[in-house]
VMD Tcl script that draws the C-alpha trace (Angstrom):
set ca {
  {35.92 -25.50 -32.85}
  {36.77 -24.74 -29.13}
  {37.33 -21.18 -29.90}
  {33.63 -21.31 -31.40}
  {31.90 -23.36 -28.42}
  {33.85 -20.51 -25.64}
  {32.46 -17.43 -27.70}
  {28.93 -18.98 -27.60}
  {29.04 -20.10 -23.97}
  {30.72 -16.44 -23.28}
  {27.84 -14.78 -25.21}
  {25.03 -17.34 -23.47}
  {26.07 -16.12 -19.85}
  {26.37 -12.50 -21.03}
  {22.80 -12.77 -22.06}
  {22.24 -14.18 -18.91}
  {23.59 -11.52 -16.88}
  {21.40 -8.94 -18.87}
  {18.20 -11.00 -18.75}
  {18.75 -12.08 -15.01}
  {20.32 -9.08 -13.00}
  {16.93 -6.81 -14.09}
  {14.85 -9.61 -13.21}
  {16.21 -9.69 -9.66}
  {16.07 -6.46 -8.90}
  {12.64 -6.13 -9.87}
  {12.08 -8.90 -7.14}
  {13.86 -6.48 -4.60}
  {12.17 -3.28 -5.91}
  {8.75 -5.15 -5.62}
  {9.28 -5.38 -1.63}
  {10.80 -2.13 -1.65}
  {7.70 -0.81 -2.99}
  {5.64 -2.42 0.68}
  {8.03 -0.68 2.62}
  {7.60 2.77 0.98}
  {3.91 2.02 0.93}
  {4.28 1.64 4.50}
  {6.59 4.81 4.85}
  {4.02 6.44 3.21}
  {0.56 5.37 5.72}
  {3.04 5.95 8.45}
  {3.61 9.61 7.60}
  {-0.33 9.58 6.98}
  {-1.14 8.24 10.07}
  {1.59 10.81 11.76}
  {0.35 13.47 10.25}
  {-3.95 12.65 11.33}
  {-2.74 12.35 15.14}
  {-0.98 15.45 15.02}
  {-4.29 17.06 14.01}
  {-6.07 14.78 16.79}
  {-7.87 12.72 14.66}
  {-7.27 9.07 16.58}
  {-9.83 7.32 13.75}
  {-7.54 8.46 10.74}
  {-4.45 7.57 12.52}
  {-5.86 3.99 13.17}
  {-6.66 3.76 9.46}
  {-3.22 4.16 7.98}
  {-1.22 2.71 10.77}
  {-2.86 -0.31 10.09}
  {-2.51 0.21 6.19}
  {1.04 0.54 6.89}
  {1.05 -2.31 9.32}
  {-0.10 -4.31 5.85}
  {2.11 -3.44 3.96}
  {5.34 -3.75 6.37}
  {4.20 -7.44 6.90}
  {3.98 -7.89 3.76}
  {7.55 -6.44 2.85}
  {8.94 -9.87 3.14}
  {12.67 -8.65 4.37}
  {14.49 -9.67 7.16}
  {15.63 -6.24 9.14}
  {15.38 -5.05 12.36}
  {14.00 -1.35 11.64}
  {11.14 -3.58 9.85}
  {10.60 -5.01 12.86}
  {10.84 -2.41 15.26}
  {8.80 -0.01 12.93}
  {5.96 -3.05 12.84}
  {5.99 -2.71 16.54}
  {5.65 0.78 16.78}
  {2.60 0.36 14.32}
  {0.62 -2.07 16.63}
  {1.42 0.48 19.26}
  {-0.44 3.46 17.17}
  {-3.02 1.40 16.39}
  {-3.49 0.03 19.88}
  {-3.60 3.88 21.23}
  {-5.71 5.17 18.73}
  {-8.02 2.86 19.20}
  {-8.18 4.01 22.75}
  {-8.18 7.63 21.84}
  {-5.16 8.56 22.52}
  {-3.81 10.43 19.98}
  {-0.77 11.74 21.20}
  {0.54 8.65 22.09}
  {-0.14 7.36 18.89}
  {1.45 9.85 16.86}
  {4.69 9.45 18.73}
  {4.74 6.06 18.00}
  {3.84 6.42 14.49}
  {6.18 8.96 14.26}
  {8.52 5.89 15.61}
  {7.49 3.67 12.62}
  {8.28 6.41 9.91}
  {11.99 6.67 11.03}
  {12.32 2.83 11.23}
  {10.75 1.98 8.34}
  {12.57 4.67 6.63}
  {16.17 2.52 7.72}
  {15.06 -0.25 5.93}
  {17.02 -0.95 2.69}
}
mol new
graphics top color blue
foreach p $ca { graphics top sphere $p radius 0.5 }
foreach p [lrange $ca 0 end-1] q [lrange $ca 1 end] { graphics top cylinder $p $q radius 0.2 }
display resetview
């Protein structure tokens, strides 16, 4: 009888394992999938001040900006690429392009450190 209660308290948690390991990593993948979100309008918003265009920068820093906030992880490349997204969008607002490409630029490699 104990030999019979162990095997079914064995196979409960094994189920357990394979039902509850998945599930948490989904929860980990889901705010993995802000920060590449935010990788990705980072490299957008790079890539529109390169090319001068201040108004498309804006756009996607602040897409990216979104979706950073929205990660939900506690990291300091999260927050320092955050910062350098108010910083693009704060410049390109102003028109200056340049300034906001380096600093979205900035938010692509930090954001790209977060795990």
């Amino acid at each position: 009888m104990t030999i019979t209660i162990r095997g079914s308290m064995l196979a409960l948690a094994a189920v357990g394992a394979l039902v509850g390991v998945p599930m948490l990593s989904g929860l980990a993948l889901a705010d993995n999938k802000h920060v590449s979100e935010a990788v990705e309008h980072a490299k957008e918003a790079a890539a529109h001040g390169k090319q001068g265009h201040a108004d498309a920068l804006v756009k996607h820093a602040e897409g990216a900006l979104k979706h950073a906030e929205a990660a939900g992880v506690k990291n300091p490349h999260l927050d320092e690429g955050i910062k350098h997204l108010k910083e693009a969008i704060e410049h390109g607002k102003a028109g200056h392009a340049d300034v906001a490409t380096q600093h979205a630029e900035g938010a692509v490699t930090h954001l790209s450190e977060v795990k």
